[in-house]
Backbone bond lengths (Angstrom), bond angles and torsions (degrees), N, CA, C in turn:
res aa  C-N    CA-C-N  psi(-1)  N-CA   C-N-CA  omega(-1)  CA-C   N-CA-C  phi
1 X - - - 1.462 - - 1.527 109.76 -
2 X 1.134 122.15 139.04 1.368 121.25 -168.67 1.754 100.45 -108.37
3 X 1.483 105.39 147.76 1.289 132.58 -168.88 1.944 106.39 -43.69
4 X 0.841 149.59 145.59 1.417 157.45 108.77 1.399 132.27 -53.11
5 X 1.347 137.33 160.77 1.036 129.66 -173.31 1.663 113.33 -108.80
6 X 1.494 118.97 103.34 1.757 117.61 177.90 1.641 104.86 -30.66
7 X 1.372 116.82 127.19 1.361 128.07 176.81 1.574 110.61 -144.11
8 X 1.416 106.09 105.83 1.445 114.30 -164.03 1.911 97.31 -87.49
9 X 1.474 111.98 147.47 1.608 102.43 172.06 1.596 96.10 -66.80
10 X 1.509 105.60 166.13 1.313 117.74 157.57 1.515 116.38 -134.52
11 X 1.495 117.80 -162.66 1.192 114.88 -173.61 1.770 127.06 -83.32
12 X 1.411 131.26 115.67 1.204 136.92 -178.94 1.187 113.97 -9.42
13 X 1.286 125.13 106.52 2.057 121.96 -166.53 1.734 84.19 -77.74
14 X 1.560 130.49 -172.66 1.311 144.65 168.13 1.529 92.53 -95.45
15 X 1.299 98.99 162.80 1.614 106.26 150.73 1.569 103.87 82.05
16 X 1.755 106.95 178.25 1.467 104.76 179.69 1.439 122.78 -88.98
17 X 1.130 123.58 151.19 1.598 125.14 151.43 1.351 118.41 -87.71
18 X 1.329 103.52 140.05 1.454 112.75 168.17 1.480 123.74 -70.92
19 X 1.455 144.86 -159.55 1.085 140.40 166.50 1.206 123.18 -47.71
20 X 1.264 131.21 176.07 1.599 119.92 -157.09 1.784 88.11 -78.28
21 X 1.423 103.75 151.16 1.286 114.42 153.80 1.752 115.60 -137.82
22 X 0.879 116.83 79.30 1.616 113.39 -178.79 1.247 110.19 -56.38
23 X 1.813 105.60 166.30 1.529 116.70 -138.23 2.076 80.96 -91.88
24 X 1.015 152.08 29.36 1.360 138.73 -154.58 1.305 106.19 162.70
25 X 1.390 108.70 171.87 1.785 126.70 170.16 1.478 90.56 -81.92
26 X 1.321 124.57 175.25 1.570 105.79 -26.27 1.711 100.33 -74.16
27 X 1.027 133.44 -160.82 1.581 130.48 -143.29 1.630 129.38 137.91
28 X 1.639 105.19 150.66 1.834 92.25 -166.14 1.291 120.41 -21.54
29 X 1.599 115.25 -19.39 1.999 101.46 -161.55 1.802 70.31 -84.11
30 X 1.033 138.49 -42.96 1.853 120.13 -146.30 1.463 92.00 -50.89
31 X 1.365 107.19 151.89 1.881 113.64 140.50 0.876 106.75 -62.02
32 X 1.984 121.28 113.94 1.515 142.10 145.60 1.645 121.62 -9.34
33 X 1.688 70.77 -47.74 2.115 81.31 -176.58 1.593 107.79 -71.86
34 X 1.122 127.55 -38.29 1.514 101.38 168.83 1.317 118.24 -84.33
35 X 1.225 119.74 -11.06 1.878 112.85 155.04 1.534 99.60 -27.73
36 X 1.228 103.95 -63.75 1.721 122.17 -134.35 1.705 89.61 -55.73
37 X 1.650 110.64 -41.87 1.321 97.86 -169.81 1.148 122.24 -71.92
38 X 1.653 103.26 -37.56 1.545 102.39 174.81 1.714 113.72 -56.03
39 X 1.298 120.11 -33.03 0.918 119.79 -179.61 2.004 126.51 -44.30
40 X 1.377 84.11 -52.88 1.664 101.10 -174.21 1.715 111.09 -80.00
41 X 1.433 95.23 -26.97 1.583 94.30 165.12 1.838 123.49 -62.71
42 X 1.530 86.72 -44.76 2.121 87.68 165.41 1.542 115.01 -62.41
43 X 1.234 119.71 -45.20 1.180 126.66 171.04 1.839 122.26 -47.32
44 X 1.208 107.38 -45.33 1.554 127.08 171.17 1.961 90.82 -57.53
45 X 1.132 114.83 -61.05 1.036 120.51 -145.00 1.889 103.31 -69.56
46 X 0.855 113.30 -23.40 1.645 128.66 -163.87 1.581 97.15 -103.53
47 X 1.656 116.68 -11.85 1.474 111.08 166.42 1.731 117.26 -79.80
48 X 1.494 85.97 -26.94 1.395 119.40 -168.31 1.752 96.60 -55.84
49 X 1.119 114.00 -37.73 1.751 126.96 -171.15 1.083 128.64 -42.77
50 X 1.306 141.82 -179.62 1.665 120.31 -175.98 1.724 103.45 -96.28
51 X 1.188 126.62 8.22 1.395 130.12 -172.78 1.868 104.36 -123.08
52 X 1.225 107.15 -14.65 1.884 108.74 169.66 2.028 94.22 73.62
53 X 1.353 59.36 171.94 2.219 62.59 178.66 1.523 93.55 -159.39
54 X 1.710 106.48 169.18 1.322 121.54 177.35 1.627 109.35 -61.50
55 X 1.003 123.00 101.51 1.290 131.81 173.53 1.527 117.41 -49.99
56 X 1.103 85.01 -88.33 1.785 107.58 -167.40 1.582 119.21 -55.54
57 X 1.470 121.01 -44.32 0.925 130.18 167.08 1.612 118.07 -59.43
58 X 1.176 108.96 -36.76 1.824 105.84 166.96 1.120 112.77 -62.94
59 X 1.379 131.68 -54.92 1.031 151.92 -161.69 1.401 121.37 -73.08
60 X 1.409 120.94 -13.82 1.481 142.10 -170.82 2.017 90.54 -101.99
61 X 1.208 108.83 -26.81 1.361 118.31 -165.94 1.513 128.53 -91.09
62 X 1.690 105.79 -21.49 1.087 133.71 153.94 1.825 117.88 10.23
63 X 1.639 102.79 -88.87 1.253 116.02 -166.74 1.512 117.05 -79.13
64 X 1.369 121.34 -19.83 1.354 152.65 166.00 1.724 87.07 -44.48
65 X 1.270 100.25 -91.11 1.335 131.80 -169.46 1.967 104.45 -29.72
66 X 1.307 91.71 -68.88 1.625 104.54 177.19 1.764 108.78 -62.10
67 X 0.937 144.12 -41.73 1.349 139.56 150.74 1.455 123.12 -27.55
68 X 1.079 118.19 -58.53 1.153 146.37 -163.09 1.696 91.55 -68.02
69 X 1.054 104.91 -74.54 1.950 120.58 -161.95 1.540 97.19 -66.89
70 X 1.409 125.43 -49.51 1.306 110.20 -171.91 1.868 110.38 -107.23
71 X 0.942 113.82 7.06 1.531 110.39 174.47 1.354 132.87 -112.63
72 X 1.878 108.65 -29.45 1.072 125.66 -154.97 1.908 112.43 -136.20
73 X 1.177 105.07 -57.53 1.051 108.28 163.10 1.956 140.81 -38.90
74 X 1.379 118.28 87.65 1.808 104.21 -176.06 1.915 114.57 -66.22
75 X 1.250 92.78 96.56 1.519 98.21 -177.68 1.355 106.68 -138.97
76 X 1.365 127.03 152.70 1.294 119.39 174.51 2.233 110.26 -127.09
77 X 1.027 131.19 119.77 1.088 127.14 -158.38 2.122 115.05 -61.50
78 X 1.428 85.46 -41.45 1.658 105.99 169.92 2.064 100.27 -50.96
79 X 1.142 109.45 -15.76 1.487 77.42 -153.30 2.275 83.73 -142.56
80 X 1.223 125.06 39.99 0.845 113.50 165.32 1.311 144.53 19.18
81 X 1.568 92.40 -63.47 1.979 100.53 -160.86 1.379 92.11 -128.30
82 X 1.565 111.88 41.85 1.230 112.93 154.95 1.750 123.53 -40.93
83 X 1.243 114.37 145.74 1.823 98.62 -171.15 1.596 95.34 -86.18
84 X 1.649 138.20 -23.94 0.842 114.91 -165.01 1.573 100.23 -115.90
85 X 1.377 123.91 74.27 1.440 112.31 -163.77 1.764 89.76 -128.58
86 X 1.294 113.01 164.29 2.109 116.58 175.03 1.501 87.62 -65.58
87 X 1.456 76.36 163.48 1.881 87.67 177.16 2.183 90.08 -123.79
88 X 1.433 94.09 135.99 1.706 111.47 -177.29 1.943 94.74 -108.67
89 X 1.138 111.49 108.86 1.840 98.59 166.43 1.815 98.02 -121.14
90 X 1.654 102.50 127.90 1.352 111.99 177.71 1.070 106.64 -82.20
91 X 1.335 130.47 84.33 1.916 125.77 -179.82 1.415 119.33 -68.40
92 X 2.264 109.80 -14.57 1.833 104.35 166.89 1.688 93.34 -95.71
93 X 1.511 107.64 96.16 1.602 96.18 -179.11 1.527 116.13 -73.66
94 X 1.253 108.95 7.95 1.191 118.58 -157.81 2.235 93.59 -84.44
95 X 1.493 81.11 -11.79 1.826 79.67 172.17 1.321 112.54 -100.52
96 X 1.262 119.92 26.68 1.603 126.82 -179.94 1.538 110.23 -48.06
97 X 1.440 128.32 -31.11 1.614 112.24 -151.57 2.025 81.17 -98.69
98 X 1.234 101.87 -16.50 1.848 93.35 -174.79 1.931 110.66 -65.81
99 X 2.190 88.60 -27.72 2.094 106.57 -177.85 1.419 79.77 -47.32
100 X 1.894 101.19 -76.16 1.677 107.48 -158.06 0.984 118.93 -16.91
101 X 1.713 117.45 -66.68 1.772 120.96 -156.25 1.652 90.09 -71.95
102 X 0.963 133.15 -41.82 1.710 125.29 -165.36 1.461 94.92 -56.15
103 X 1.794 126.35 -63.18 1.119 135.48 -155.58 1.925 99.30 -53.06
104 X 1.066 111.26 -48.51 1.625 113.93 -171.02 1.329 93.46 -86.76
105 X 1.159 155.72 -50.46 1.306 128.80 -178.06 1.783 116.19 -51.86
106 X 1.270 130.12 -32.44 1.004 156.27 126.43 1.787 113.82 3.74
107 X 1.591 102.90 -93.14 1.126 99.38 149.03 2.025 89.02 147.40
108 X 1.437 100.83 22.46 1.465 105.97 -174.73 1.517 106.34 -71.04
109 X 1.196 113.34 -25.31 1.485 108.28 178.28 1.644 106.25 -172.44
110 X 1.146 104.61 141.01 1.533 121.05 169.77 1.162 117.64 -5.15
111 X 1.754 142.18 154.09 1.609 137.75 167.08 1.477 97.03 -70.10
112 X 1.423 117.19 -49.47 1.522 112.72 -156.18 1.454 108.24 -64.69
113 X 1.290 138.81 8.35 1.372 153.68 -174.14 2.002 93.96 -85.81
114 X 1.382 115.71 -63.75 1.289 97.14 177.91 1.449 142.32 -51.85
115 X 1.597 98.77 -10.14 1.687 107.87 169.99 1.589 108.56 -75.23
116 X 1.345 120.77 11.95 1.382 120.95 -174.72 1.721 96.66 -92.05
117 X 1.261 103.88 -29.50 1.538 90.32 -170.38 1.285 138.11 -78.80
118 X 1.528 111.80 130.60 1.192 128.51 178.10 1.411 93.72 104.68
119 X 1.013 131.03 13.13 1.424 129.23 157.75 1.302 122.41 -72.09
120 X 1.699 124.05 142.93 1.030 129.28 -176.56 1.685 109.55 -62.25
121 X 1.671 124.91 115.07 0.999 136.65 151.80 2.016 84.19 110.08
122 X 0.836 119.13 9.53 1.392 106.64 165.69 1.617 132.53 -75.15
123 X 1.278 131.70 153.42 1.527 129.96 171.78 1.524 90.93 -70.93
124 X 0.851 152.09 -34.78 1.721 135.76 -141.66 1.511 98.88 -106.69
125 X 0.974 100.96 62.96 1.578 122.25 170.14 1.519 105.05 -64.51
126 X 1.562 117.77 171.97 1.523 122.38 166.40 1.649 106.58 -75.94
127 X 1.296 130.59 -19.32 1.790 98.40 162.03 1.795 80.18 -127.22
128 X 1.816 92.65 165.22 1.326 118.20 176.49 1.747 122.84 -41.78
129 X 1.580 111.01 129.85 1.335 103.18 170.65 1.837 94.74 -122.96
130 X 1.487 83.84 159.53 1.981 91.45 -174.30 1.458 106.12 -82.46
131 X 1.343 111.27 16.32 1.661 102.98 173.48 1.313 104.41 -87.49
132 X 1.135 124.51 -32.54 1.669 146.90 161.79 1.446 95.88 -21.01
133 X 1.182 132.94 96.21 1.922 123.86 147.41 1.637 106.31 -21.91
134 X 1.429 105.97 121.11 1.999 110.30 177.25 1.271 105.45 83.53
135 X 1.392 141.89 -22.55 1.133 121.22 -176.99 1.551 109.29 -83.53
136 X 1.506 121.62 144.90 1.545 120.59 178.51 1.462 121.40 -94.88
137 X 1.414 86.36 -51.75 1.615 93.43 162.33 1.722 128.28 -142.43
138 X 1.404 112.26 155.81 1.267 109.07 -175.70 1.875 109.17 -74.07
139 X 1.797 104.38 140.50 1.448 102.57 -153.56 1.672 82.51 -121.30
140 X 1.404 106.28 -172.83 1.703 116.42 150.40 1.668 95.31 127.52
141 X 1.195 126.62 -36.40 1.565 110.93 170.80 1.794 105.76 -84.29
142 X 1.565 102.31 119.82 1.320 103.00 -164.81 1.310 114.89 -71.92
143 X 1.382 136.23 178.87 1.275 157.69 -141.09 1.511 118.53 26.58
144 X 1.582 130.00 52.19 1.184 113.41 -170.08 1.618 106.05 -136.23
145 X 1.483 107.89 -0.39 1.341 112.51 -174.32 1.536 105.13 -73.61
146 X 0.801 137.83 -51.77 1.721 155.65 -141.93 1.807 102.12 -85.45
147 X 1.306 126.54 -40.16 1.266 121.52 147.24 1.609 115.37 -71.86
148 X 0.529 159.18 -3.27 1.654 166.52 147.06 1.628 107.47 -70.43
149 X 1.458 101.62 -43.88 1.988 72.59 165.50 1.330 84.87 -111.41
150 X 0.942 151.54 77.37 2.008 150.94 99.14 1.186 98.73 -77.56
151 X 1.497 141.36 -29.49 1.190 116.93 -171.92 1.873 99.18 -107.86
152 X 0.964 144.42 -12.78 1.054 152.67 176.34 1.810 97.96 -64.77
153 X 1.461 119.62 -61.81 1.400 129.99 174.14 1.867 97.56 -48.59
154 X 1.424 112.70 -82.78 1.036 87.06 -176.48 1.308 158.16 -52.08
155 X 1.520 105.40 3.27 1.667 132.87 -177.52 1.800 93.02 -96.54
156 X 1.109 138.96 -29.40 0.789 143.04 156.89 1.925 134.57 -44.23
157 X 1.180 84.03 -57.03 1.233 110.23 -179.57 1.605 103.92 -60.43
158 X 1.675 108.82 -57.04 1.606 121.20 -174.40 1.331 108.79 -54.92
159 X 1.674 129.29 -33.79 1.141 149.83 174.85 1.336 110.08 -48.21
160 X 1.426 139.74 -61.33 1.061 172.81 63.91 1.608 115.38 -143.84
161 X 1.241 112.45 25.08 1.359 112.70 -164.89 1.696 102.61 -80.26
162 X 1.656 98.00 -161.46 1.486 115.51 -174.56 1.614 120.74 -118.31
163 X 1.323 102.20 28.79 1.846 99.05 -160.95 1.225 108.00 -108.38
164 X 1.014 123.49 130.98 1.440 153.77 -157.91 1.839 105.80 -85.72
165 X 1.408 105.34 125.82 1.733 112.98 164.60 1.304 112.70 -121.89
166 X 1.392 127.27 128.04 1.202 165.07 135.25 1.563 122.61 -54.39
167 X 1.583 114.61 119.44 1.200 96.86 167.37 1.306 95.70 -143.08
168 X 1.499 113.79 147.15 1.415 122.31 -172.16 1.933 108.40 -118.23
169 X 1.166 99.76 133.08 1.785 120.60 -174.61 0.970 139.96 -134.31
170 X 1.101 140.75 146.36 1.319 145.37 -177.21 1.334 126.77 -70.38
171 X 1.144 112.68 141.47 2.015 104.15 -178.51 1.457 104.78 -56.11
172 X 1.754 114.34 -55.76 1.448 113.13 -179.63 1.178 131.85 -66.26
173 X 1.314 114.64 17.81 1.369 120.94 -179.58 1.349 118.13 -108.11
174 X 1.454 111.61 -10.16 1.554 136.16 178.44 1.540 85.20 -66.58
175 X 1.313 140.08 -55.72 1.179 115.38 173.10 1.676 137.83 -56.90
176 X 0.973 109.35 24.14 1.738 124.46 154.01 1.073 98.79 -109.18
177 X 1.869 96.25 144.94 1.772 124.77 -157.43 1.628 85.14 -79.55
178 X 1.327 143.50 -42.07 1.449 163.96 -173.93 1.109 119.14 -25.22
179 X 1.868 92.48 -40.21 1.589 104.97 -163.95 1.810 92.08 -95.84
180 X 0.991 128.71 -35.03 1.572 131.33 156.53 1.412 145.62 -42.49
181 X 1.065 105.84 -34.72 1.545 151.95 159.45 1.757 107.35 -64.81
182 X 1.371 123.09 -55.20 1.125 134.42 -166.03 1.888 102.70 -84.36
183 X 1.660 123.20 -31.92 1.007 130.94 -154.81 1.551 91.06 -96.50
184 X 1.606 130.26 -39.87 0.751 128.44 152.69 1.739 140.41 -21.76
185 X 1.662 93.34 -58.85 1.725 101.72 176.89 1.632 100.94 -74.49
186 X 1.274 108.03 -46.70 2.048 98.36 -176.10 1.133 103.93 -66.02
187 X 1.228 145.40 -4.97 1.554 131.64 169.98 1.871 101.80 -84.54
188 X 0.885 104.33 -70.55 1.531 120.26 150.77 1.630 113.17 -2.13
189 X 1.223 109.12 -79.21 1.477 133.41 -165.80 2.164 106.47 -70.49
190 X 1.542 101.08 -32.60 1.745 120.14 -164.69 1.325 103.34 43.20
191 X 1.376 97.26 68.18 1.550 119.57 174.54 1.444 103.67 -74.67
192 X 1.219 155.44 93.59 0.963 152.89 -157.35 1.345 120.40 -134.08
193 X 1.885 105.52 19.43 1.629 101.93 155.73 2.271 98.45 -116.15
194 X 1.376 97.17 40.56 1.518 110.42 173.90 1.565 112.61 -96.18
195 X 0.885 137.15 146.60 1.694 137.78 -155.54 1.863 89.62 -163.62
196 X 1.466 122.54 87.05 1.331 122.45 160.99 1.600 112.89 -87.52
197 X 1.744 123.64 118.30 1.112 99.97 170.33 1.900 107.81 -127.70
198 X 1.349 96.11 149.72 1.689 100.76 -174.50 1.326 124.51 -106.90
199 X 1.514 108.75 120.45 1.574 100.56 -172.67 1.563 98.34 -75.10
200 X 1.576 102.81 123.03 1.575 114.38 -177.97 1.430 109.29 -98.95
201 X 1.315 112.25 61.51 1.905 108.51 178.27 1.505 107.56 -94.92
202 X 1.160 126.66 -3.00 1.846 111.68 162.47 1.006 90.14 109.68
203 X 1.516 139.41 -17.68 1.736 113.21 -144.65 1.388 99.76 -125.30
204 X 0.694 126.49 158.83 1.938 136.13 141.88 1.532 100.92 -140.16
205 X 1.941 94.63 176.27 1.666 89.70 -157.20 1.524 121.64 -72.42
206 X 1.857 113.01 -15.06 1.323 101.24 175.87 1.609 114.90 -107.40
207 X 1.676 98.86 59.81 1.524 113.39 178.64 1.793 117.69 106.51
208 X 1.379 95.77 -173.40 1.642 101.10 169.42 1.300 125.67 -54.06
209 X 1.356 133.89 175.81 1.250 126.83 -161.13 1.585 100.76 -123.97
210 X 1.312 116.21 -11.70 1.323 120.80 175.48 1.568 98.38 -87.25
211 X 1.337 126.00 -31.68 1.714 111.82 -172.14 1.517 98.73 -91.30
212 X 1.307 126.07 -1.46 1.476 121.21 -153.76 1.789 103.64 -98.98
213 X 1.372 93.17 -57.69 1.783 116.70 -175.15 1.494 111.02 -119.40
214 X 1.581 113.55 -28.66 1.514 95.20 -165.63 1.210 123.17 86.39
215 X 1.647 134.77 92.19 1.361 104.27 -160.00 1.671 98.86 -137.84
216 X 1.271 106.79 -5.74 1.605 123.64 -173.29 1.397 102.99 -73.56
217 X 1.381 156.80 170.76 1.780 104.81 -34.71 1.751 125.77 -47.45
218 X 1.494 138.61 35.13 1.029 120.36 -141.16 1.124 122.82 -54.05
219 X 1.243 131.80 -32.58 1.469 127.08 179.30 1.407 128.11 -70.25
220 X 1.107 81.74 -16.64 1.806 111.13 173.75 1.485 111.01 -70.05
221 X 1.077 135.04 -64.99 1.092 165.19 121.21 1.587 104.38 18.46
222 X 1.397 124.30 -86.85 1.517 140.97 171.13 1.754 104.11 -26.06
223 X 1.825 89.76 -69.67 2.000 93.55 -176.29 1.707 103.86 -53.40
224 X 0.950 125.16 -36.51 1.506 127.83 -172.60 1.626 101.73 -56.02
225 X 1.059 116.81 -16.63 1.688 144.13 -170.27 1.656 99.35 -85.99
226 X 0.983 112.97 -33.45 1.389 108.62 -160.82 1.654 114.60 98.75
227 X 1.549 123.06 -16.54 1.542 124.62 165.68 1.617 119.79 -69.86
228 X 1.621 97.45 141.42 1.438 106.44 146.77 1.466 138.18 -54.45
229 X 0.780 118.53 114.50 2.021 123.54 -167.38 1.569 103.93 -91.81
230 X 1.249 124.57 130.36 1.365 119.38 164.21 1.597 103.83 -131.82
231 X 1.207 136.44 124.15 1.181 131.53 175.91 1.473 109.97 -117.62
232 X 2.105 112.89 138.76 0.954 112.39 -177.13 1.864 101.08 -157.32
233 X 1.244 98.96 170.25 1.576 110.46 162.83 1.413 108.97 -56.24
234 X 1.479 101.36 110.02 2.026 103.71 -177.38 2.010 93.11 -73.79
235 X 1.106 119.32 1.78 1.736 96.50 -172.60 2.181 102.16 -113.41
236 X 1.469 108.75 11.19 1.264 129.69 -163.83 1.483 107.38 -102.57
237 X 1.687 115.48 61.46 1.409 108.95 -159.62 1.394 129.96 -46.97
238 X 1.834 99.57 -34.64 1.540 110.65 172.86 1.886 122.56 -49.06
239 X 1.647 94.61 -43.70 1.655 109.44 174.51 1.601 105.36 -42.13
240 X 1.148 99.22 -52.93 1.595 121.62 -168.23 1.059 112.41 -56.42
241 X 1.139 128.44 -62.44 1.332 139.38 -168.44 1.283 106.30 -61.20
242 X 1.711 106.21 -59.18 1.952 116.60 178.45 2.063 93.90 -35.92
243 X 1.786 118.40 -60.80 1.401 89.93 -150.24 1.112 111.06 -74.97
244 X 1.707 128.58 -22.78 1.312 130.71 -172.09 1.538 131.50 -82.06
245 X 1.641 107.09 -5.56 1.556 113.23 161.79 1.531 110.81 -119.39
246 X 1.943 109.79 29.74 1.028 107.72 149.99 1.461 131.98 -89.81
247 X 1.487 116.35 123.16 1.905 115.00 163.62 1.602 107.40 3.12
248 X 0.950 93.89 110.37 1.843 94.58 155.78 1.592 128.45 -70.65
249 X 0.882 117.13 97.76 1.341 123.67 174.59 1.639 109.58 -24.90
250 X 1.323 110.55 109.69 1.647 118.74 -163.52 1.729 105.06 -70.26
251 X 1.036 115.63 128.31 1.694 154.37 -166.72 1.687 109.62 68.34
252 X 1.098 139.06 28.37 1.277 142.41 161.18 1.559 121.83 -145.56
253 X 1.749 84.70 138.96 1.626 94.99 -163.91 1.695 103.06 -75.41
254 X 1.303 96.32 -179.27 1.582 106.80 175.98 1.178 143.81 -115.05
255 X 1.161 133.30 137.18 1.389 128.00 -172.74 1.251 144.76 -147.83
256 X 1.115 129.41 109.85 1.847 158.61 -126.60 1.315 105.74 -92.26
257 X 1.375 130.91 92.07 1.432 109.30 171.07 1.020 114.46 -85.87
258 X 1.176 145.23 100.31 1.758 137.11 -172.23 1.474 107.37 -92.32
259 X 1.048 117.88 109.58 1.678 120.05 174.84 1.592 99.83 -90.39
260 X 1.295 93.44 129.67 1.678 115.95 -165.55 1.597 118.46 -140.47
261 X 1.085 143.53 163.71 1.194 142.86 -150.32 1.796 96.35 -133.12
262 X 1.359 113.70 126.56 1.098 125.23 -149.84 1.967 89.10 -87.19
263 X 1.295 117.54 113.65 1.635 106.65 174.99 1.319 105.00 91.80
264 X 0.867 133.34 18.90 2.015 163.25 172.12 1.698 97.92 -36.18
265 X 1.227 125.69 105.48 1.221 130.09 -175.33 1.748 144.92 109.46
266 X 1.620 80.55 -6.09 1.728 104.24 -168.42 2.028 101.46 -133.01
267 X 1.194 110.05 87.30 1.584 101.43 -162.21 1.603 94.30 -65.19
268 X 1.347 146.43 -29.82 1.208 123.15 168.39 1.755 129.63 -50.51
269 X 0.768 110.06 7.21 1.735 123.22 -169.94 1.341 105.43 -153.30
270 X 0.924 147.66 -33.11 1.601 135.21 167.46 1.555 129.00 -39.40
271 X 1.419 96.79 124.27 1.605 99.17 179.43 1.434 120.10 84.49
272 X 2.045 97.20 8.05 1.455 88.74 -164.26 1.599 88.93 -137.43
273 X 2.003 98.28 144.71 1.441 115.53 -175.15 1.329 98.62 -33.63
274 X 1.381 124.36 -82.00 1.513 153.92 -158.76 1.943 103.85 -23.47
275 X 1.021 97.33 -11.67 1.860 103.49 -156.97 1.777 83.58 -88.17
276 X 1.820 115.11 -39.68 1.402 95.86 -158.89 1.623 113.98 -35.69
277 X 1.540 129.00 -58.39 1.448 126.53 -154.27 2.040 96.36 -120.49
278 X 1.287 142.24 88.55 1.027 144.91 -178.03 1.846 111.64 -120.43
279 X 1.844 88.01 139.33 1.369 95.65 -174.95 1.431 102.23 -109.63
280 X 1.401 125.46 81.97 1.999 111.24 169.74 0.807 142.92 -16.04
281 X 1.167 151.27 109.71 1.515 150.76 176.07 1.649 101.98 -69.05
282 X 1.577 114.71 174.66 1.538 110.48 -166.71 2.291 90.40 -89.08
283 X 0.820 91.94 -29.72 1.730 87.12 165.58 1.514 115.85 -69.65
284 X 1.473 114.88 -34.32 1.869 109.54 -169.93 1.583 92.08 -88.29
285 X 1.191 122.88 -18.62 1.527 115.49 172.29 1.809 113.18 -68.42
286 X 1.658 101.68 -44.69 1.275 89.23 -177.99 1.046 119.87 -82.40
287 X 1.809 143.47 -2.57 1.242 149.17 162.46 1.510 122.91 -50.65
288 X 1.814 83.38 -43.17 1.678 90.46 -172.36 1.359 121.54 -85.96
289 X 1.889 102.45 -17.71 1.655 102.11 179.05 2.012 101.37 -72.46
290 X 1.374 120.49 -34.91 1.122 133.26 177.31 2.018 107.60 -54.86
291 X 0.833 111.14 -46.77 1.661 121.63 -171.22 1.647 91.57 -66.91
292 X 1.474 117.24 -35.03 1.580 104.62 -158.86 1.360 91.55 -102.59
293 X 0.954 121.18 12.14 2.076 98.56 -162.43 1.824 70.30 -116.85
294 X 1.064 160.72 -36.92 1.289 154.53 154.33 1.441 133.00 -36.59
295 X 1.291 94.30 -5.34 1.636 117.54 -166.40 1.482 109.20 -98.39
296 X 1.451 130.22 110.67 1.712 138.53 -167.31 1.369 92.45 -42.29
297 X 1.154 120.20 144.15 1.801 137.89 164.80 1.616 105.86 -81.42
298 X 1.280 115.65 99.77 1.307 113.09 172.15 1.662 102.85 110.51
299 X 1.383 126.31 0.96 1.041 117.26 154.22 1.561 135.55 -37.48
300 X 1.118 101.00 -44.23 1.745 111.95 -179.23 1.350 115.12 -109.86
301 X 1.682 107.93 20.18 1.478 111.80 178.02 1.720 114.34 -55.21
């Protein structure tokens, strides 16, 4: 795992920030695409732990994640709780250790911070806590993110400002009524600084999502909502980037289907249920750091 740069919060500056500029390398100037690796390598590494972590679901989340933090997102790492910064809520918290590695590659806090996790009395739990530098809110009981930024947008809106919420989800989580309910009022509302995007890898943990819940027409489904639909390769950062620093179509929110590969980077576990919750052995650790460090830099740029 390669080094990060210690970045302590400081005090709320006045006024606006521009696009993200984090306090250190690596950072918007890095190529994304070797984020991505470093990324999945921390991720490998925190499965590696004596408590295992959500595998697959981080790992499917990857390029999403890295898009987001270094391309798209106005945030600055020095300054956290900036008042005028995007708001990111992970509603599958169950991809918390994929936040972690993004957040420190980033530059929200130190590498040596991820050896905290799963430690007794630590924030870096298996889903997000807001003691976490970057995290907004604590996630992991599913369907609850997506009303949370409906109301985040609309606090926004009353504000009169310009800052943008994001919320990122799980396919299997579309099965909570919550997340329906919530898609409902932002269609409703033409909340249109709202950005919903769904990691579309097929799976949840007791199988596919088509034999489980049924979830197809989905895109169909969303516009029936009153949302904009954009569907793309979730591991295709360029795709990504094009829909998410595109104009929002004025009075309707937005929404990302990213079809993604569940365990994205590790061909022993890809595509497969078993990846959702995995504990590494000191051999499945060294397979997988070997599978990724083999992997073209900028492939999935």
């Amino acid at each position: 795992m390669s080094s990060s740069p210690a970045t302590l919060p400081g005090p709320v500056p006045p006024g606006r920030h521009d696009r993200p500029q984090p306090a250190g390398e690596p950072g918007p100037t890095a190529d994304p695409s070797e984020a991505t690796g470093r990324i999945r390598e921390h991720i490998v590494d925190m499965c590696a732990g004596p408590e295992g972590g959500h595998l697959g679901g981080s790992m499917s989340l990857v390029e999403v994640l890295t898009t987001l933090y270094l391309r798209v997102l106005r945030i600055d790492p020095r300054f956290p709780q900036a008042p005028d910064r995007d708001i990111l809520l992970l509603s599958k918290g169950h991809g918390g250790i994929g936040l972690y590695a993004t957040l420190c590659e980033v530059g929200f806090f130190p590498e040596e911070r991820l050896a905290e996790y799963a430690r007794p009395g630590s924030p870096f739990m298996a889903h997000p806590h807001p003691e976490i530098p970057g995290v907004e809110m604590p996630s992991g009981s599913l369907g609850h993110g997506l009303a949370l930024g409906v109301g985040f947008t609309l606090a926004h809106r009353l504000e009169g400002g310009d800052r943008r919420c994001f919320v990122v989800m799980g396919d299997g989580e579309l099965e909570e009524g919550s997340v329906w309910e919530a898609a409902a009022v932002a269609g409703n509302h033409g909340l249109d600084r709202l950005t919903a995007i769904i990691d579309r890898n097929g799976l949840q943990i007791t199988g596919g999502t088509e034999s489980v819940g049924g979830l197809e027409p989905l895109a169909d489904r969303w516009r029936a909502f009153g949302w904009h639909v954009h569907e793309v390769d979730g591991h295709d950062m360029d795709a990504l980037t094009r829909v998410l620093t595109a104009p929002p179509v004025p009075h309707r929110p937005t929404l990302v289907l990213a079809h993604t590969v569940k365990g994205k980077g590790i061909p022993f576990v890809e595509g497969q249920t078993r990846s959702h919750y995995a504990r590494l052995g000191e051999r499945q650790q060294r397979r997988a750091h070997a599978a990724l460090r083999t992997q073209t830099p900028g492939e999935n740029r």
